[in-house]
Every structure is written in C-alpha cells, then in structure tokens.
DOGURO-539778 format. One line per 8 residues: number of its first residue (from 1); their letters; for each residue z, y, x of N, C-alpha, C. Coordinates in Angstrom, 2 decimals. Last residue first. Layout:
N
NUM	A	Z Y X Z Y X Z Y X; ...
***
This chain:
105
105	XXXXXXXX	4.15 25.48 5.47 2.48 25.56 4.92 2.08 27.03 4.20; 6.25 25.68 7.49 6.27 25.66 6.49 4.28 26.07 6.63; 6.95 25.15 10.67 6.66 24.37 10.03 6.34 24.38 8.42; 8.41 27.97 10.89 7.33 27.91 11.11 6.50 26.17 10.92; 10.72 27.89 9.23 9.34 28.74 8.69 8.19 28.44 9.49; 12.71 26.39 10.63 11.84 25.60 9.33 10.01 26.68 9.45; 13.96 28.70 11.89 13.05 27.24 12.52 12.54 26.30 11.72; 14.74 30.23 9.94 13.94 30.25 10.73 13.18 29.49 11.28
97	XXXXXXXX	16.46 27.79 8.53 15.73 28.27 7.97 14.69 29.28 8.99; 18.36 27.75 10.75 18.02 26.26 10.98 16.47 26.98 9.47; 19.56 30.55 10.78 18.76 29.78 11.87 18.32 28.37 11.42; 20.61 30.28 8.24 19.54 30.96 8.75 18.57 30.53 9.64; 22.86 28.18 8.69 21.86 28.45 7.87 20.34 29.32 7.98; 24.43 30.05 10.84 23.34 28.54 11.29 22.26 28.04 10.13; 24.87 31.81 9.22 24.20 32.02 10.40 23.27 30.60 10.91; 26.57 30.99 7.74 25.46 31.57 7.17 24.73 31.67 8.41
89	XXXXXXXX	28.23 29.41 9.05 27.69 28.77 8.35 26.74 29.37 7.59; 29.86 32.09 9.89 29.11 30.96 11.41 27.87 30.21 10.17; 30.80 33.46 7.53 29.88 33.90 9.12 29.29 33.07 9.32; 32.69 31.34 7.04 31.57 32.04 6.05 30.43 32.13 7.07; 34.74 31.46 8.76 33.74 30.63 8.55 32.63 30.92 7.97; 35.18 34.50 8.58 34.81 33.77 9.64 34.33 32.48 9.66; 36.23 34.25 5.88 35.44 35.49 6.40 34.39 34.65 7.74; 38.52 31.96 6.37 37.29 31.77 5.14 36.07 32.60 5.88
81	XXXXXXXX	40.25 33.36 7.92 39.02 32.39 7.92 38.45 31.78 7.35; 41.28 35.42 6.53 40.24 35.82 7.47 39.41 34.89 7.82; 42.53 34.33 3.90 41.55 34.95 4.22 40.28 35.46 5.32; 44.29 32.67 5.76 43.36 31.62 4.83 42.32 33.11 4.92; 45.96 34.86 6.49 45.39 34.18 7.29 44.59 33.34 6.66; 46.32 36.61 3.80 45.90 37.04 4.82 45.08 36.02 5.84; 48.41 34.14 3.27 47.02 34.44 2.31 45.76 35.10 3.54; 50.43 34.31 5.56 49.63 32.85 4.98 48.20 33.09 4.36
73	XXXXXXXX	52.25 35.31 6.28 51.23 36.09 6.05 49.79 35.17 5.83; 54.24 33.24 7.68 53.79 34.36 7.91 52.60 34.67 7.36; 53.01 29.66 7.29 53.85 30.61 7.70 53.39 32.44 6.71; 49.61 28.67 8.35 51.17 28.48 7.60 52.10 29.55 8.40; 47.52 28.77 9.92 48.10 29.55 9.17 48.85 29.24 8.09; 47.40 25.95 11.43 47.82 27.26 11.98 48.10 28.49 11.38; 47.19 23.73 10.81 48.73 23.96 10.53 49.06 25.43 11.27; 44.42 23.05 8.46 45.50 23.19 9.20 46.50 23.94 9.68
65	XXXXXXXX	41.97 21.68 6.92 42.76 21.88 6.80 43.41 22.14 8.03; 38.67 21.96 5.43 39.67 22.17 6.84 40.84 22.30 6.35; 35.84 21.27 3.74 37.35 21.47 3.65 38.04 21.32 5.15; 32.81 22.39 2.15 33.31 22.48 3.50 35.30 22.64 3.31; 29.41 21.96 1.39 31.12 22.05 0.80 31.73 21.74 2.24; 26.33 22.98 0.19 27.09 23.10 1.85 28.60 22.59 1.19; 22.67 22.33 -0.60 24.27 22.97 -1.07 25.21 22.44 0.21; 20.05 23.56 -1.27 20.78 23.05 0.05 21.81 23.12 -0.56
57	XXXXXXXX	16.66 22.48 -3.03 18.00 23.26 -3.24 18.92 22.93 -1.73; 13.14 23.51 -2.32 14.59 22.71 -1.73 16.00 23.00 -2.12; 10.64 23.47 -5.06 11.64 24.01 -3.56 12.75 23.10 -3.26; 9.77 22.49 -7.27 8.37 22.91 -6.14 9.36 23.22 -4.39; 12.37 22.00 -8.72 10.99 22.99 -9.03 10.05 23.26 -8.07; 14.05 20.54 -6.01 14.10 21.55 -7.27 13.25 22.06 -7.61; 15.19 17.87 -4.17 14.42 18.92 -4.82 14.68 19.25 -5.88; 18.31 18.90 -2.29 17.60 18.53 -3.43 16.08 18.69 -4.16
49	XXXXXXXX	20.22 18.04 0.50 19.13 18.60 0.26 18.28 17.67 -1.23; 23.80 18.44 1.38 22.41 17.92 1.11 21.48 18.79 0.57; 26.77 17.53 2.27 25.73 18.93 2.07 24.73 17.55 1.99; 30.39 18.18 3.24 29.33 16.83 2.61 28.42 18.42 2.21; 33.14 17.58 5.37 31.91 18.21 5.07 31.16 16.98 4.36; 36.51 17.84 6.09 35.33 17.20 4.96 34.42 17.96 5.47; 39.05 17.78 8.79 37.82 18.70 8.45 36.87 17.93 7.41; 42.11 18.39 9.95 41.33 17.38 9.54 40.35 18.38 8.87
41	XXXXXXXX	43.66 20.61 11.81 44.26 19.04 11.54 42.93 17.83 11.09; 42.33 22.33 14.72 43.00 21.76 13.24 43.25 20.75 13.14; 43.26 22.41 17.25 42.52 23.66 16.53 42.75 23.54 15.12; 44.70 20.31 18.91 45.18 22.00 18.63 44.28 22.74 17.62; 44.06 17.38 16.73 44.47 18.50 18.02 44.64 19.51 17.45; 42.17 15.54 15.58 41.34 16.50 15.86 42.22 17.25 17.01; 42.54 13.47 13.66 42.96 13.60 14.83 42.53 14.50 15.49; 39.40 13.78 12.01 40.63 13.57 11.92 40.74 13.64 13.26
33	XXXXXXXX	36.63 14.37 10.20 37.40 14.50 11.26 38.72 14.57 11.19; 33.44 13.70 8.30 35.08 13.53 8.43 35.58 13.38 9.48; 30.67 14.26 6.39 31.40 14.07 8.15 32.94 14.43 7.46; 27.77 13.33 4.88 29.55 13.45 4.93 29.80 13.30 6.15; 24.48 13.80 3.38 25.20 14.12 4.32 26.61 14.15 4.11; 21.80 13.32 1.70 22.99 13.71 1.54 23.68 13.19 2.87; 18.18 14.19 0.53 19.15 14.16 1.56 20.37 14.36 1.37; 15.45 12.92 -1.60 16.94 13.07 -1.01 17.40 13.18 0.41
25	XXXXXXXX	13.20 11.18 -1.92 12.79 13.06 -1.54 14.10 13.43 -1.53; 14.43 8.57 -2.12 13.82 9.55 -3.57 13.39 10.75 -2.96; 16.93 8.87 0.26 15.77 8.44 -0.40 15.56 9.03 -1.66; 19.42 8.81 2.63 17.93 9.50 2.47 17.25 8.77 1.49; 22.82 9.48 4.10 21.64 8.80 2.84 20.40 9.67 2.91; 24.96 9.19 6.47 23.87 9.73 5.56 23.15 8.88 5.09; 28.00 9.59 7.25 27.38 8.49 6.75 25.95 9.75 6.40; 30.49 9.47 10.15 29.74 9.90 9.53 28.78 9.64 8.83
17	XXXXXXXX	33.72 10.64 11.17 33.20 9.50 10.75 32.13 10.21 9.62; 35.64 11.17 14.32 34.88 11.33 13.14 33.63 10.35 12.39; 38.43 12.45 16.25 37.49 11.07 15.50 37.03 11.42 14.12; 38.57 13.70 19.36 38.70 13.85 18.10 38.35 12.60 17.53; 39.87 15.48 22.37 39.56 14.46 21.52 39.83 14.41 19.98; 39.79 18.12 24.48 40.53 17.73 23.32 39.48 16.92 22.64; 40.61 20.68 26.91 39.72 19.36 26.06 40.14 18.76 25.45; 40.89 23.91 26.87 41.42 22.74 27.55 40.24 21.88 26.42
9	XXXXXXXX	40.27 26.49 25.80 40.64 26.62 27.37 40.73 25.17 27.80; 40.44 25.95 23.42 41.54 27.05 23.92 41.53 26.93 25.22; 38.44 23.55 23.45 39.16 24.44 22.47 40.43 25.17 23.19; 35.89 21.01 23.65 36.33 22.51 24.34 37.49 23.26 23.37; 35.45 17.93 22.53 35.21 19.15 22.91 36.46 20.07 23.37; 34.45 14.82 22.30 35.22 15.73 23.22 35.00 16.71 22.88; 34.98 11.75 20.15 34.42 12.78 20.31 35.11 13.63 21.47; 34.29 8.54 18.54 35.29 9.49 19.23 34.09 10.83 20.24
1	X	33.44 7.43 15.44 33.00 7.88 16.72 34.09 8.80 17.28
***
C-alpha cells in the first residue's frame, strides 16, 4: 500500500506492507515501511495479543532505522529517540487500554 503523510512541513510518500493473523483467541500483527523519505529510512513492527492465565499478554517490537543520527554524537542521538519513542508507544498503549476499560466486564 502506498501511503501520504505530513513530515517537516511538506508531504511525503511511503510503502508499506501489512499482514495480520487471528485465530485460536490470537492476535499477531507486521507492518513494514520502506521508501519512507525525509524522516526515516525503513520501519518493522510486529505485536500481538496472547492469552495468558485468565488475561491478555501484549507484546510491542519496534525497528527504525535511519540516516538522521549518524554522525556526531550518534549514541546521544539513538538515545533520545529511543526516550521519545518510548513516550508515544506508552501513551497510545494507555490510551487504547483506557478505551478497552470501558468495554471490560
């Protein structure tokens, strides 16, 4: 699938490719982006949903790669956005767990 979004002010095309599975009380999830442009180079995601003992396990893996912190102070820069991804993906976590609670029994 080709894609648009917003990034530094301008628009920018992408391509991504996405599969899910559902069965047994399973959920698994992979997105892959390539060609992506100015923001990064290429992006994995794979997550799902397990049962576990009466509950839901979630697990999240998440790879980006790109060419903006190379260079200069390299660690530093991997560090901060790790920090900053971290952020967003706990957050939407949350939120998507808020909006569960009230569907919960």
């Amino acid at each position: 699938m080709v894609y648009t979004y917003r990034c530094y002010g301008s628009s920018s095309r992408g391509l991504a490719h996405r599969v899910l599975c559902v069965r047994d009380g399973m959920a698994f999830a992979a997105e892959r982006q390539i060609y992506v442009g100015q923001s990064y180079n290429s992006l994995q995601i794979l997550y799902g949903l397990v049962p576990a003992d009466g509950k839901t396990l979630v697990f999240y893996l998440n790879r980006t790669s790109t060419d903006q912190v190379a260079g200069f102070m390299t660690g530093t820069r991997h560090s901060m956005g790790r920090k900053i991804m971290e952020k967003e993906v706990r957050k939407h976590f949350e939120d998507v767990l808020a909006s569960l609670g009230s569907h919960r029994q």
